[in-house]
N, C-alpha and C positions, 0 to 999 in steps of 0.2 A: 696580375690581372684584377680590375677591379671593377666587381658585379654592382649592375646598376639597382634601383628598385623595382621595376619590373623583372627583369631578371629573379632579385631575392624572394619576391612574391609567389614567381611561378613555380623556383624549386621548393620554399616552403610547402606550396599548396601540392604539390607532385613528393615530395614526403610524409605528408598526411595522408594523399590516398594512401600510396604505401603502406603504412601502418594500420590503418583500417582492413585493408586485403590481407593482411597478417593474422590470423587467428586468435594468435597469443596477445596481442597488442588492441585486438578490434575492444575485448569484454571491457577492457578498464576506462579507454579513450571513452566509450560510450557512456561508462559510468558518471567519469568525470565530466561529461558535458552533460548528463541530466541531473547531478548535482548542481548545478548551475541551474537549471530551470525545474527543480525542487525546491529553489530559495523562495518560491509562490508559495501563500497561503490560496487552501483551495475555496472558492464564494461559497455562501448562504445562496440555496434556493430560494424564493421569495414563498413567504406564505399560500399568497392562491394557485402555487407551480408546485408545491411538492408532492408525491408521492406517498399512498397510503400502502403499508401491510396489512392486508387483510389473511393472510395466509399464513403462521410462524411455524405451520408444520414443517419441517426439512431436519434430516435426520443429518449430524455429522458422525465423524470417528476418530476417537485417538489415538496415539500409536499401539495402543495396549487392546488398540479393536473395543473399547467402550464407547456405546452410542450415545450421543448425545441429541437432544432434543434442542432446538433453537425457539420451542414453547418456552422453554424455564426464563429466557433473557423478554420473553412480552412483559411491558410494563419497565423496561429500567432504559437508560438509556446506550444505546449499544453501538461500536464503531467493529464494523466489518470490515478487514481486508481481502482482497484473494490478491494472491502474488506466489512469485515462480522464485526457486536463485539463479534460472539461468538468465531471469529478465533484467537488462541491464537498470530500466525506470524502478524499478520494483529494489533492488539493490542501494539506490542513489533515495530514497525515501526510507529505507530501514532505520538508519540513525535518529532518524527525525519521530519515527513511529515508538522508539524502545524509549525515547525520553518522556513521550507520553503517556505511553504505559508505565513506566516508572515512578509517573506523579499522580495518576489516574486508575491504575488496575485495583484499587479499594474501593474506586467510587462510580467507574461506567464499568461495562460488560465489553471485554476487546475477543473477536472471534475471528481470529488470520485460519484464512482457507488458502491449501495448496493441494494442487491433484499429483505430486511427485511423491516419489515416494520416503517414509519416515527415514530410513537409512541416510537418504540425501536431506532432506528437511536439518535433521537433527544434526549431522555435521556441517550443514552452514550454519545454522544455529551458537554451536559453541565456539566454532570457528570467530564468530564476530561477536560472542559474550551476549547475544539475545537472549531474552527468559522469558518471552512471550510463548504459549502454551500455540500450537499448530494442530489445525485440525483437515481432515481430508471428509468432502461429501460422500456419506453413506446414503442416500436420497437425493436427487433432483429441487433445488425449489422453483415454482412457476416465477416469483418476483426476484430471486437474484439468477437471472438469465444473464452471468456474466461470460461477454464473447471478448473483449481485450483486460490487460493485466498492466499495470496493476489499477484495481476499480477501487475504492474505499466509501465506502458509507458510513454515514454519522447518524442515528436515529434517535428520536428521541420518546418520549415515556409515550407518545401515545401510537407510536407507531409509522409516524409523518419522516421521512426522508429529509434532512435539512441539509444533508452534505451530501452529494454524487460525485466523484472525482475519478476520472480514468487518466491515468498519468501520475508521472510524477510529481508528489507539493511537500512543504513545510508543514506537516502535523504538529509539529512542536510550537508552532506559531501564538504568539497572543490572542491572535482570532481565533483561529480554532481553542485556545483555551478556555476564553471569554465567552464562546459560544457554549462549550461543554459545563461551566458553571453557570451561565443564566438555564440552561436545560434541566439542571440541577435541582433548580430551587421554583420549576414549574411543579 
């Protein structure tokens, strides 16, 4: 019996939902296709469109329950994440984020927020050879009113938001490199 392309189309397409309605199958499928549209480096704001902190008071915590103050990071420049491990975007952007901080944790200020808890934090963490330091809000802030994951912000010395990203992108990107060293040398 020999299936035509229509036919091969519709069982393809009737095997993938399949595996999406699958529990065990849906976390990776998703992974793998927001690795594909994390191959985006994420845009520059435009100068007269970006965003000011007027406000650094917001208190975090580490696992160790030490408060940190996000006053100390005013004046450097600083890339915020908030992200989950059960979020599939947030997963498909991680690799891209650990090579940055790999090349950059001497010279910006990287502050990953997750509201899970350090037991799960910390074993995806080793699980995938992360060494980014994870922090949970012990305080509210009024300017990071983050309602989707994963968001990341790029900021720079004077407080001006140059990167806003909700989704997942290429952090490891030339651009965003290029961007974090002209920041640099304001």
């Amino acid at each position: 019996m020999k299936i035509n392309k229509p036919k091969k189309s519709t069982i393809i397409f009737l095997i993938m939902i399949a595996l999406l309605l699958i529990p065990q199958t849906r976390k990776p499928i998703q992974v793998f296709i927001q690795k594909g549209l994390a191959l985006i480096s994420p845009s520059i704001i435009d100068d007269n469109k970006q965003s000011q902190i007027a406000d650094y008071n917001w208190k975090l915590k580490d696992e160790n329950g030490t408060i940190f103050n996000f006053e100390e990071n005013k004046g450097k420049v600083i890339l915020v994440n908030f992200w989950a491990t059960w979020c599939p975007p947030c997963i498909a952007e991680m690799p891209s984020l650990q090579k940055l901080y790999d090349d950059y944790n001497d010279k910006i200020d990287f502050v990953f927020v997750s509201d899970e808890s350090f037991k799960k934090i910390n074993s995806f963490l080793e699980k995938n050879n992360y060494t980014f330091k994870v922090y949970n809000q012990a305080s509210q802030s009024d300017f990071f009113n983050v309602r989707g994951i994963p968001r990341t912000f790029l900021i720079d010395k004077q407080g001006k938001v140059v990167i806003d990203k909700t989704g997942a992108a290429n952090w490891n990107s030339d651009s965003v490199r290029s961007t974090i060293d002209a920041l640099l040398k304001k």
